[in-house]
N, C-alpha and C positions, 0 to 999 in steps of 0.2 A: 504494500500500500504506500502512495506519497502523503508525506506531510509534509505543510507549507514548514519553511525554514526562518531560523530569526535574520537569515541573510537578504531574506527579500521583501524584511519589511526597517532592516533597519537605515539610520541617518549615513553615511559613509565621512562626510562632509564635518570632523567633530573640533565645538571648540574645546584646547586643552590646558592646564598648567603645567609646569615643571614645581619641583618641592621648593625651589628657589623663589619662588613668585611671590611678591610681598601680599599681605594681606589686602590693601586699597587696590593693588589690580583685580585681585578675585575678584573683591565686589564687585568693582566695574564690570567684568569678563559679564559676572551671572546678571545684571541686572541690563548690561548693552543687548543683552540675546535672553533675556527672558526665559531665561533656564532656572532649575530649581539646582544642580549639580554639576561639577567639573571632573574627569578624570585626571586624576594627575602623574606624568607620564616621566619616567627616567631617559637619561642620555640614547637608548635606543627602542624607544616610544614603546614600552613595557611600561604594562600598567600599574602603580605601584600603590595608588589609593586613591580615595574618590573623596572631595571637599564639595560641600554641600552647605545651602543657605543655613539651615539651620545649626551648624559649625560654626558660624560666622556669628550668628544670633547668640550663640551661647557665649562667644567670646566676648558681643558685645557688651551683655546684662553682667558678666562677671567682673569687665573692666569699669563700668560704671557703679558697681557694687549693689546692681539691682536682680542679679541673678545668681546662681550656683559658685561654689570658689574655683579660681581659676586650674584647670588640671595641671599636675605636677612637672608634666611636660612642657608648659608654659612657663613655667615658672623662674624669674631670672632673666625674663628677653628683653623687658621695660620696654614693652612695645603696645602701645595704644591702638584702637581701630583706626587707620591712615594716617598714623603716625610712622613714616616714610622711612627713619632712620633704625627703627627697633627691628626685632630680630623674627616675628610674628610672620609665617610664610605657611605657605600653602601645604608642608612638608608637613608643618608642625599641627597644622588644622586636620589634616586630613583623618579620613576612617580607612584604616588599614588591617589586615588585605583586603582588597577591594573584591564586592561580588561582583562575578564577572559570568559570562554567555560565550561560548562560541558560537560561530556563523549558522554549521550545519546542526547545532540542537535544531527541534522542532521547538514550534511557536508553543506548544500546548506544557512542556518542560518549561520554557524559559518563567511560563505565566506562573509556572509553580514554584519556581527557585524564589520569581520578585514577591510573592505575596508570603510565599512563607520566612522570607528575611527581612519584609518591609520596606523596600527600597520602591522608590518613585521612576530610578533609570540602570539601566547596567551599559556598562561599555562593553562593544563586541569585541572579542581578541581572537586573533590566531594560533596556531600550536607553540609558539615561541612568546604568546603572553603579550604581542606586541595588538597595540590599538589599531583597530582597524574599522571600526563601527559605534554606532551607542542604538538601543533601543529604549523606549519607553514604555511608562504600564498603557499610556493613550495607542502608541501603534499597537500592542500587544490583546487590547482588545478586540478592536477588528476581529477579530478571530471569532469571538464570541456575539460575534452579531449575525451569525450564523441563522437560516431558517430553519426548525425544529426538522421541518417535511426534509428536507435538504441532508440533516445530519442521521436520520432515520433510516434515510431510502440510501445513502452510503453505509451504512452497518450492513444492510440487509444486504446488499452488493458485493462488497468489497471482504466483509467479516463472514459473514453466515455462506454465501455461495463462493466465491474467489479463496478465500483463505482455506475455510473449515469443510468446504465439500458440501454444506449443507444444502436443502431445499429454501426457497425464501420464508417460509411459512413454517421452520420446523423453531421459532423461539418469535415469541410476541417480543417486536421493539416497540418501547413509547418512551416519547420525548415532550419534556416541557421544561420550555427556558433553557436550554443546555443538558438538562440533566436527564441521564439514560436510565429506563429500566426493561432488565430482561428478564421473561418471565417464559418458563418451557422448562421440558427434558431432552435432554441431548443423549448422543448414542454413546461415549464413554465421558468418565469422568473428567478426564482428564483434557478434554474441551473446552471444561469450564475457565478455568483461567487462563487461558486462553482466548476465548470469549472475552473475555472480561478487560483483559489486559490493551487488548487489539481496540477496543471499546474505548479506552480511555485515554489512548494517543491519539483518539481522532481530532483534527481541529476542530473546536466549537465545543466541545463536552466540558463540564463545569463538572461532570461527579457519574458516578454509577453505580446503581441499586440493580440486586439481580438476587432472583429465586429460580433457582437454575438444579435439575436436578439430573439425574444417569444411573441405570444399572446398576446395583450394588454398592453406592454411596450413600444409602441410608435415605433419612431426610433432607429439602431442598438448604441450602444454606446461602445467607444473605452478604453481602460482601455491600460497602458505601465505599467512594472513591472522596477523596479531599474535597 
């Protein structure tokens, strides 16, 4: 089966820092382009952490003495928010190691990495770590604006006849809003996850419920996907 790839939905075109970058360019960087994140790139554009507004926001409330104490790694730089001459760089702000995507994940992985880490962007990188994309959770949903009929009538095609050999009609699919449920008996057990699995890389699936049972595995058993 194809899954769409985060290579072809991500930016190519990214803006970056080095750890050297004083704190008043970040700003600028994230606020001239309306970004919420920068990746921040070493001498051979390997990603080495990602500086994000809210990095910046923390620094500010703790330099004005309106927020948290300043982290320990801060400590000693005597460097104010655009204050030009302190030590306060993008190295030092940053969140390290950065989560990062490669190109050929599928889009339906990548949405899982970003939600389960919390991150609003990831940079794409190649096998050597080097930058080569950024994706967002906005392109990343795309995916999920999927028609229910659409993601339905691919299972039944692609999963149930093309993969597993089956008849279209040997496992009831039903879809709402994304989310899969199968319900039938299959001819061994061991289809089941299978089924299930093939089910839940497909683009557009937000989750999968299934009572799915076979030959000699007893009662049907329920599986939910994230």
């Amino acid at each position: 089966m194809k899954h769409s790839k985060v290579g072809s939905l991500m930016v190519g075109d990214v803006v970056s820092v080095v750890p050297s970058t004083p704190f008043k360019e970040v700003a600028k960087r994230l606020a001239e382009h309306d970004i919420s994140g920068l990746p921040v790139l070493d001498e051979d554009d390997r990603v080495v952490g990602v500086v994000s507004e809210t990095d910046l926001l923390v620094r500010q409330a703790a330099a004005t003495g309106n927020g948290p104490a300043v982290p320990a790694s801060w400590a000693g730089t005597g460097a104010l928010p655009g204050d030009g001459r302190g030590g306060l760089t993008a190295g030092r702000l940053m969140s390290s190691p950065a989560v990062t995507v490669h190109a050929e994940e599928t889009i339906a992985e990548a949405a899982r990495t970003m939600l389960r880490r919390g991150v609003e962007r990831m940079p794409v990188v190649d096998e050597e770590n080097r930058l080569v994309g950024i994706v967002t959770r906005r392109d990343l949903l795309q995916v999920f604006l999927r028609p229910d009929a659409e993601i339905r009538l691919q299972v039944i095609e692609e999963v149930l006849v093309a993969a597993l050999g089956l008849a279209p009609d040997a496992v009831d699919v039903h879809v709402v809003d994304g989310r899969v449920t199968l319900e039938g008996r299959l001819e061994a057990a061991r289809q089941i996850p299978v089924l299930v699995k093939l089910t839940e890389q497909m683009d557009g699936v937000v989750s999968v419920s299934q009572h799915l049972a076979a030959p000699g595995d007893g009662s049907p058993r329920t599986r939910k996907g994230e």
